[in-house]
N, C-alpha and C positions, 0 to 999 in steps of 0.2 A: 531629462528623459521623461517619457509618461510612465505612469502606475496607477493598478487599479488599487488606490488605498479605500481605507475609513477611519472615520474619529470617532467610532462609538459601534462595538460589538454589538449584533442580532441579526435582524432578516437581510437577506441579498440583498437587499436596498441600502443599505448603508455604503454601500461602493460606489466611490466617485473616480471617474477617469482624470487625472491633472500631472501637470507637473512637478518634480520634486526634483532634487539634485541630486546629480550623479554621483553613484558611490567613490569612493574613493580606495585603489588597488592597492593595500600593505605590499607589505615587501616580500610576504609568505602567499601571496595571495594573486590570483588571477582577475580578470576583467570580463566580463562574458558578452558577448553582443546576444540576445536571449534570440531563440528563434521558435521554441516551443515549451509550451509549460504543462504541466500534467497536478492535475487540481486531485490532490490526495485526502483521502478520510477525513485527516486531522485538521487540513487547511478549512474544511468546511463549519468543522466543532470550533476552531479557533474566531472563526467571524462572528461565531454565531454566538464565543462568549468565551474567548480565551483570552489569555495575558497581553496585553497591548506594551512593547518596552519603546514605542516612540508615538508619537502622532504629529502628524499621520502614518497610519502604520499599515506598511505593505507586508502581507499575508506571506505563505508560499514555502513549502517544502524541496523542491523537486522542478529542474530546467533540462531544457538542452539549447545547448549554442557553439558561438567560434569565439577564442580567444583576440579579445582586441589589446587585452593590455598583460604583461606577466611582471610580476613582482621580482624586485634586484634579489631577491633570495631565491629564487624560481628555477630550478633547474631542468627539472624534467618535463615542461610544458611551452610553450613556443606560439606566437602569434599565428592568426590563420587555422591552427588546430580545433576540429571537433570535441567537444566535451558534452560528457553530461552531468548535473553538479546538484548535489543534496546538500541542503542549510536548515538551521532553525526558523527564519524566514528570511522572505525578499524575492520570493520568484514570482510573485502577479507583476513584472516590470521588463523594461524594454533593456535595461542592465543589470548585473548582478555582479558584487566583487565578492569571492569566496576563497579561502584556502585552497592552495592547490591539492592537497591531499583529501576533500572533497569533493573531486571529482575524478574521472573514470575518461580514457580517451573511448571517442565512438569510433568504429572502423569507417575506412575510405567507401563513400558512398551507401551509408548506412542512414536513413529516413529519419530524423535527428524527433520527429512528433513519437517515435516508436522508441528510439533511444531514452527520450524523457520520461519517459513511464515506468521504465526496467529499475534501478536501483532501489528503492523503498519498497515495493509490491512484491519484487521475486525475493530481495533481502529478506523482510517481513515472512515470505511466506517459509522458505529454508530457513529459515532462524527457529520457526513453530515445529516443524518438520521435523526436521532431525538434529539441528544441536541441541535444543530442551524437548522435543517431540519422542525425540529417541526412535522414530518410525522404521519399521526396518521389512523387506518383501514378507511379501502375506499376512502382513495386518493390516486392519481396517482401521480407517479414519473416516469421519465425520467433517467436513469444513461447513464451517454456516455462513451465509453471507455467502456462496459459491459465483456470483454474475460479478462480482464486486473485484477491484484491481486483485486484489491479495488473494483471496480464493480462487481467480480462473489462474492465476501465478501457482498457489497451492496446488489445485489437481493434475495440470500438467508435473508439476514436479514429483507430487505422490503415485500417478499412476508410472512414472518413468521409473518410478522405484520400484516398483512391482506388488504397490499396494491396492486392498480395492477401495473403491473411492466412492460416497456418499455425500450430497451437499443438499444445502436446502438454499429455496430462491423462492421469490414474491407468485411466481405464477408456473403453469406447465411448458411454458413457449420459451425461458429461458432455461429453463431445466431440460429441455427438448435439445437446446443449442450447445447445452452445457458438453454432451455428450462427444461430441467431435473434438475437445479438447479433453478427454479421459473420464470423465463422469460413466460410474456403474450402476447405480440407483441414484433416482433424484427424488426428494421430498418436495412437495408444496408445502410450504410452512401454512400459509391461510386458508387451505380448506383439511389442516386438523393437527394432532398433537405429534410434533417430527418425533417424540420419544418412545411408541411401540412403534413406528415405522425404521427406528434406527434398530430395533432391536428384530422385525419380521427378517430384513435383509442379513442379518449375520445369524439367524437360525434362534432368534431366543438371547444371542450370548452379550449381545451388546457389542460397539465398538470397541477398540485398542487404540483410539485417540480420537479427540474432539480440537479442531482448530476453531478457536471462537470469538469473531472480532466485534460482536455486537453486544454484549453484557447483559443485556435484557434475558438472555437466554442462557445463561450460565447454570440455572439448577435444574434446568432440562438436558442441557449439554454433560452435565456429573449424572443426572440418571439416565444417558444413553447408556454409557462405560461399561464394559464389559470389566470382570474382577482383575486387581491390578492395572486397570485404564490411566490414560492420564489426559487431562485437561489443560489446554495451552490459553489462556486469555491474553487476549492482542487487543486492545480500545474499546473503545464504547460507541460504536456506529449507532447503538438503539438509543442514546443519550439517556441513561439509566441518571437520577440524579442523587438516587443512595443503590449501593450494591452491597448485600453483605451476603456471609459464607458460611452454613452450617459447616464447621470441619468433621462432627461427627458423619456428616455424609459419606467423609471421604475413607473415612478409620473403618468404616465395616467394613469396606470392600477393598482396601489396602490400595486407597487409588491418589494419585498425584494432580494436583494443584502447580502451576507455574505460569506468571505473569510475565509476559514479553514483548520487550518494548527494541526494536532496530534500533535505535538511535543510541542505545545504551552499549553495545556492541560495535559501531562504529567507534565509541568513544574508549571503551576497557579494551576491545580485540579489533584495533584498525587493519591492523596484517591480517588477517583471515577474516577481516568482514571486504575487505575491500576486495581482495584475490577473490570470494565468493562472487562478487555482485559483476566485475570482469568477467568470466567466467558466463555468469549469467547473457551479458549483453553480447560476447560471440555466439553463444547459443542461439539468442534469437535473431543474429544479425543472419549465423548458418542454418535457418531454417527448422532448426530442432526445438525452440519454447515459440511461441506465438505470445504478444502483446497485441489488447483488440480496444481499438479507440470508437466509442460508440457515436461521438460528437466531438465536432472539433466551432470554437467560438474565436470572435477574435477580443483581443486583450479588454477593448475599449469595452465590451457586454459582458465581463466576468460577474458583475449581477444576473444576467441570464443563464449564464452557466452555472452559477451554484445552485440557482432555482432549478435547471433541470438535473440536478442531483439530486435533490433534495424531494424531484418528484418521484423518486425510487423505479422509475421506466430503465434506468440507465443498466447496459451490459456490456463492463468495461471501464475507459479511462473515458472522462470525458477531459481536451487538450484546448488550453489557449494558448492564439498567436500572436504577438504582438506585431 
């Protein structure tokens, strides 16, 4: 099969298009023909310097495809069948073999580049949300990072909750855009300090939640917080490369700290991460969550595709096809 590997973590150039050998389907394990892949956060921080466990080493959180091969232990899943499938890697590839309980059936006639996007971004963002978010109607949240997979995932699901919703983005044009998927105030982070702007919009008081996937922003995101706030940290989009924590910050104002990671959830609570992220993908198959793909590349350019990630223009998923 092809794959976009590398043998050596750093800039989008280290991506070479070639040949490797097909996975091979365990017995617990499905076969996937890839049809679309959705290039996430972490995939980009991993090239650019994350753990390499082969070389060549194919990148990749996050697919969608049809089942070409199902494992003798494989009960629930069936050749021909839509899926969409989250891994620790292997989705910059034209195959993928993964556990079956790794992926999620996509409904009949449902756009499999839109399917591939849904499980880690909408997981991610209800995981910040409300099972460590604790968000509940008529409080205010903050998400940073709001054009970004996880944030426009967050605000539709925070404004559906009946919260009001505040995010910050690189310019006024995607903050502008922001708003058709539930945005009520938008910040421009680059022309000034989002932390009296989080605080003019709730009258003085401060927010009642910061969702905050960029780290660089973390001791602006604890002095949005209105008393008793709580702060969700989800990655380091800003590539912060020390973060550390006054906790007296958090002690005067009796406010919560929690670090959330999807994948750790998938792995202690598969029953209710999985029925969650289902859930999630009828939602936007039936029109009710919108997924928004701002670029779609094909497999063999996944070097150009993480460079226009990494130009920060992107609003959305940007997807490759192999």
């Amino acid at each position: 099969m092809k794959a976009a590997v590398y043998y050596e973590t750093g800039l989008p150039s280290v991506f070479k298009y070639e040949d490797v050998p097909d996975p091979q389907c365990a017995a617990t394990a499905v076969l996937i023909d890839v049809k679309a892949i959705s290039i996430e956060g972490g995939d980009v921080l991993n090239r650019a310097g994350g753990d390499m466990p082969s070389k060549p080493h194919v990148v990749g959180y996050q697919c969608a495809g049809v089942i070409k091969e199902v494992g003798a232990s494989v009960t629930d899943r069936e050749v021909g069948q839509a899926v969409v499938a989250a891994m620790p890697f292997g989705s910059h590839a034209e195959l993928v073999a993964v556990a079956s309980m790794q992926t999620w059936p996509v409904p009949k006639g449902m756009d499999l580049a839109q399917a591939a996007c849904i499980p880690i971004a909408f997981g991610t963002a209800d995981d910040c949300l409300f099972e460590f978010g604790r968000l509940q109607a008529g409080e205010s949240v903050l998400i940073q990072a709001g054009a970004g997979g996880v944030g426009l995932a967050a605000i539709q699901l925070a404004k559906r909750a009946g919260a009001s919703v505040l995010a910050t983005a690189s310019n006024d044009e995607k903050l502008e855009r922001l708003k058709e998927f539930g945005l009520d105030h938008g910040i421009n982070y680059k022309s000034g300090d989002f932390v009296p702007e989080a605080k003019k919009h709730t009258g003085g008081k401060g927010v009642d939640l910061v969702v905050d996937s960029v780290g660089t922003t973390l001791a602006g995101s604890i002095a949005s917080l209105a008393y008793h706030g709580r702060v969700i940290s989800v990655g380091n989009a800003g590539r912060a490369e020390e973060r550390s924590l006054d906790i007296t910050t958090l002690s005067e104002r009796n406010l919560s700290f929690t670090s959330v990671f999807f994948g750790g959830s998938m792995l202690m609570e598969p029953a209710r991460a999985r029925a969650m992220v289902q859930r999630h993908i009828e939602d936007v198959n039936d029109g009710k969550l919108k997924v928004v793909i701002d670029k779609t590349f094909p497999l063999s350019e996944a070097a150009a595709a993480h460079e226009h990630i990494e130009s920060r223009k992107v609003f959305g998923r940007v997807v490759l096809v192999p």
